[in-house]
NURO-812851 format. One record per residue (C-alpha): x, y, z. Coordinates in steps of 0.2 Angstrom, whole numbers, padded with zeros to 4 digits, always signed. Each point is the difference from the previous one (the first is absolute). Example, Ala and Ser with C-alpha at 12.3 -4.5 7.8 and 13.67 -1.06 7.14 Angstrom:
NURO-812851
+0062-0022+0039;+0006+0017-0003;
end
This chain:
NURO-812851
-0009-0334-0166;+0003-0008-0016;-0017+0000-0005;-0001+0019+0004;+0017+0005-0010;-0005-0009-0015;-0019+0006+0001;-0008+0016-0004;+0008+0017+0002;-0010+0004+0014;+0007-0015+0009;+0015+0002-0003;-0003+0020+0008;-0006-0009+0015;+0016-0011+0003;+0010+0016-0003;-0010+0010+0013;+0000-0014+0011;+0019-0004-0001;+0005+0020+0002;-0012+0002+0014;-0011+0013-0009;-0015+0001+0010;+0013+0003+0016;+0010+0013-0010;-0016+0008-0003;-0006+0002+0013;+0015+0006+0009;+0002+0015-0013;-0018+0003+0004;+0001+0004+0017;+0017+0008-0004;-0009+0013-0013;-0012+0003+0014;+0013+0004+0013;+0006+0013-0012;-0014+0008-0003;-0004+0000+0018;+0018+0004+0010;-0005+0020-0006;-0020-0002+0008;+0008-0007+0015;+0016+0010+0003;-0014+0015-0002;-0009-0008+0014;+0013-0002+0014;+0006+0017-0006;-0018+0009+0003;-0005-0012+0016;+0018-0003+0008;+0015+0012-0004;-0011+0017-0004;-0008-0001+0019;+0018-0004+0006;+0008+0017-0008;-0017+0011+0005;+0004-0005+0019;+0018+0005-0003;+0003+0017+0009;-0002+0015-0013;+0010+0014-0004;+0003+0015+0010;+0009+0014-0004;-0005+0012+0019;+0001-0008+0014;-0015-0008+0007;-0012+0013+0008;+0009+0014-0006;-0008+0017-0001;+0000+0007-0018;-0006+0016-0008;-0015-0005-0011;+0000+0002-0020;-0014+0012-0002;-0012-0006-0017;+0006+0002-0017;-0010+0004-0013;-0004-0010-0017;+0015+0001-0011;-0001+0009-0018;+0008+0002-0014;+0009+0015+0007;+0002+0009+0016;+0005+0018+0005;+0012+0003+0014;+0001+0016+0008;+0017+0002+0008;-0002+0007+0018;+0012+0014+0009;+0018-0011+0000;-0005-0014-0009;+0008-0006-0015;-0005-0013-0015;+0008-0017-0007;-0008-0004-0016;+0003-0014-0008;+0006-0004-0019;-0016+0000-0012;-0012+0007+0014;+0004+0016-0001;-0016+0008-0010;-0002+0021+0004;+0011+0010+0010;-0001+0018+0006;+0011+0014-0010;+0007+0005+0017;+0007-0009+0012;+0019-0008+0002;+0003-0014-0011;+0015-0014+0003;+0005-0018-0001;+0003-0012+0015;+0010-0015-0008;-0010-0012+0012;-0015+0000+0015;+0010-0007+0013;+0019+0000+0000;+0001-0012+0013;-0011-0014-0012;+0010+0004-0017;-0001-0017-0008;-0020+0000+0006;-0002+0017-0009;+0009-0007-0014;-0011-0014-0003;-0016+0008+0002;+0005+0014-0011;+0000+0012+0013;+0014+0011-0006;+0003+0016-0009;-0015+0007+0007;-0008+0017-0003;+0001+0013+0016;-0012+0012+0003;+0000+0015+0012;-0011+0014+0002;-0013+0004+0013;-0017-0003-0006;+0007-0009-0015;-0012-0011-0012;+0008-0016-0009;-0013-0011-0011;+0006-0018+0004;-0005-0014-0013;+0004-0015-0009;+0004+0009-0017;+0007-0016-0008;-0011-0013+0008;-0016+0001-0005;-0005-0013+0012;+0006+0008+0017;-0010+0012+0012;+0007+0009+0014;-0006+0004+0019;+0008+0010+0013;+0004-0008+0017;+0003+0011+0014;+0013-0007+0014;-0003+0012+0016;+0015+0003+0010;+0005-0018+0010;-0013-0010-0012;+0011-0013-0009;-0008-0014-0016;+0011-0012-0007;+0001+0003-0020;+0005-0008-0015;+0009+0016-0008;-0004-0008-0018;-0016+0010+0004;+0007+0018+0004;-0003+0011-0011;+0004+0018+0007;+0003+0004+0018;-0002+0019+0009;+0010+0000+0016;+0006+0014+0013;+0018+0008-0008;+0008-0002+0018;-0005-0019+0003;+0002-0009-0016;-0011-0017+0001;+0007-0015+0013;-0001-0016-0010;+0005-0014+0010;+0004-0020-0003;-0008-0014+0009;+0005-0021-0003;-0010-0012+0005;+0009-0016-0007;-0005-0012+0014;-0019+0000-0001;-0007-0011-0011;-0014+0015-0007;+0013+0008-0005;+0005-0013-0012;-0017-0004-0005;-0004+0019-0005;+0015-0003-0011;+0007+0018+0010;+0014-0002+0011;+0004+0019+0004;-0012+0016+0001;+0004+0015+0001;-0009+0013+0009;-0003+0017-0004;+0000+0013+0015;-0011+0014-0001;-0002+0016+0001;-0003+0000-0020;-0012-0002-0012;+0001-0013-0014;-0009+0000-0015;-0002-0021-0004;-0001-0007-0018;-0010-0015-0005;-0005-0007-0016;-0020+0002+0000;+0002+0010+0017;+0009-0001+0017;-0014-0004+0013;+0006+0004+0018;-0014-0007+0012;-0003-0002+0020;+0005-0021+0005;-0017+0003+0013;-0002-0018+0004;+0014-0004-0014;+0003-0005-0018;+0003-0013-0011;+0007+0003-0018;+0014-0008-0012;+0016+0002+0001;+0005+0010-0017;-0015+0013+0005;+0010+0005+0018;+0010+0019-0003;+0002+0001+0021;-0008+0003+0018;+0001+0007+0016;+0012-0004+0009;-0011-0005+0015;-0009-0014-0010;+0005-0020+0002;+0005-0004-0018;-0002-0020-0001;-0008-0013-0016;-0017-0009+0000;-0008-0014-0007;-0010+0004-0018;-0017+0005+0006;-0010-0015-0009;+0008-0016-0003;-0006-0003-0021;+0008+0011-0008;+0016-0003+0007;-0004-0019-0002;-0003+0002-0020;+0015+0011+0000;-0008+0016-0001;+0005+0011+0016;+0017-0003+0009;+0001-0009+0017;+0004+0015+0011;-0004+0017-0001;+0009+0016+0010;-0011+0007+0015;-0001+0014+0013;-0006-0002+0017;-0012+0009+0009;+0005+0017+0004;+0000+0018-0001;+0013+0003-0015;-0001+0001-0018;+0003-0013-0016;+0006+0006-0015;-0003-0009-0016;+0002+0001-0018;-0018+0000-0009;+0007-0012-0015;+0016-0004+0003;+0001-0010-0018;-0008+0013-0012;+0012+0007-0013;+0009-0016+0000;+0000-0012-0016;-0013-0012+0000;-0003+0007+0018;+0010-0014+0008;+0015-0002+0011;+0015+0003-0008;+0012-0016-0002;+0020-0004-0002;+0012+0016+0003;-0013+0012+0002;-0012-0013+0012;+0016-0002+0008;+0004+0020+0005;-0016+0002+0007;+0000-0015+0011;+0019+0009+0005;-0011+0018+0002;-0012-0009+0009;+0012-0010+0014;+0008+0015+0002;-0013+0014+0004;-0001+0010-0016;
end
């Protein structure tokens, strides 16, 4: 040991790493580096092969009983930059703030402070309130996204006893019988574990008959479920109320494993209903990315909570 403190400097660095245990130390930071850089991989893996199988056995979400009859949503078309309702004998229309494009000279013309009375804080939020009233038999309203250049529209027709849950973020106009104003009813599901996973706890489920004219940025799509559908979760605006509503795992395991897709998705069971999404739910948006801090924080709050 003498002989090596009093040699050469490289000696002298081989009684230092020898005396602090370098090599040891080393090599424990090794595999500790590596631990970190794996725990992510790993925790991806028992996600996507353990837990995601779990939650997709879970029992999905179901707003009509099971087996319940329900009036069928009869096909919409493509949505467009505008649309022209026609109001029929005894029917009236809602038209939302900064929709409201062409109007006839005749008519009676009013304000309702909000949609639905019974849901103020929902028409609050949603902007829903100081709507435009129409009346007049045989009336035409031009209904458009004149401040968002972004947004189509598309009219959805709810026949008398049909029923769609609906996010009412994406009403923009509703035409409904003067006598029977539109039902709009509140359904929890706190308990089931899709429900948390969907990030939505409550849905609300609009009653027809009525017909409502949907806004989307880049379009509103409302399509048949057939054998179901899978899509994310910012794209879904509503369904029928008929359809099991539940998560899945990503449909290839890569790009969720690099960090590219999410782990679950939102999907539709097989049936005779309708899904509603929005085309591009992100466009219009800076950087077309999910908002963060306060305003991330409101529409995760919109979203738990039906709107």
């Amino acid at each position: 040991i003498r002989n090596a403190a009093s040699g050469s400097w490289g000696q002298k660095l081989s009684l230092w790493s020898d005396q602090a245990h370098l090599p040891q130390v080393l090599r424990n930071a090794g595999l500790a580096l590596a631990a970190i850089i794996a725990a992510p991989y790993l925790i991806r893996l028992f996600c996507y092969f353990v837990l995601a199988p779990a939650a997709m056995r879970r029992p999905a979400i179901r707003i009509a009983p099971t087996g319940a009859a329900a009036v069928p949503i009869p096909p919409t078309a493509r949505s467009t930059t505008s649309v022209d309702i026609r109001l029929q004998p005894g029917e009236e229309l809602l038209v939302k703030h900064g929709y409201l494009q062409t109007t006839s000279e005749g008519g009676a013309k009013s304000t309702r402070w909000l949609l639905d009375a019974r849901h103020p804080i929902s028409s609050l939020a949603t902007g829903l309130t100081f709507l435009t009233r129409i009346r007049g038999d045989g009336e035409v309203t031009g209904v458009s996204a004149v401040r968002d250049p972004f947004a189509e529209v598309a009219v959805m027709t709810l026949p008398a006893g049909a029923a769609c849950v609906l996010q009412p973020r994406a009403l923009a106009a509703v035409a409904e019988p003067m006598d029977r104003r539109i039902k709009i009813s509140a359904h929890w599901r706190l308990f089931s574990l899709n429900a948390w996973l969907t990030r939505q706890l409550r849905y609300l489920v609009f009653h027809g008959p009525a017909r409502l004219v949907l806004k989307g940025a880049r379009g509103v799509r409302v399509e048949a479920a057939q054998r179901g559908r899978i899509f994310g979760q910012d794209q879904v605006v509503g369904f029928s109320t008929d359809l099991a509503y539940s998560v899945t795992r990503n449909e290839t395991f890569w790009p969720y494993f690099i960090g590219r897709e999410p782990l679950l998705k939102d999907r539709v069971a097989a049936g005779e209903g309708v899904l509603i999404i929005e085309e591009a739910p992100m466009a219009g948006r800076h950087g077309g990315q999910v908002r963060r801090g306060i305003e991330g924080m409101i529409d995760a709050g919109m979203k738990v909570f039906g709107l």
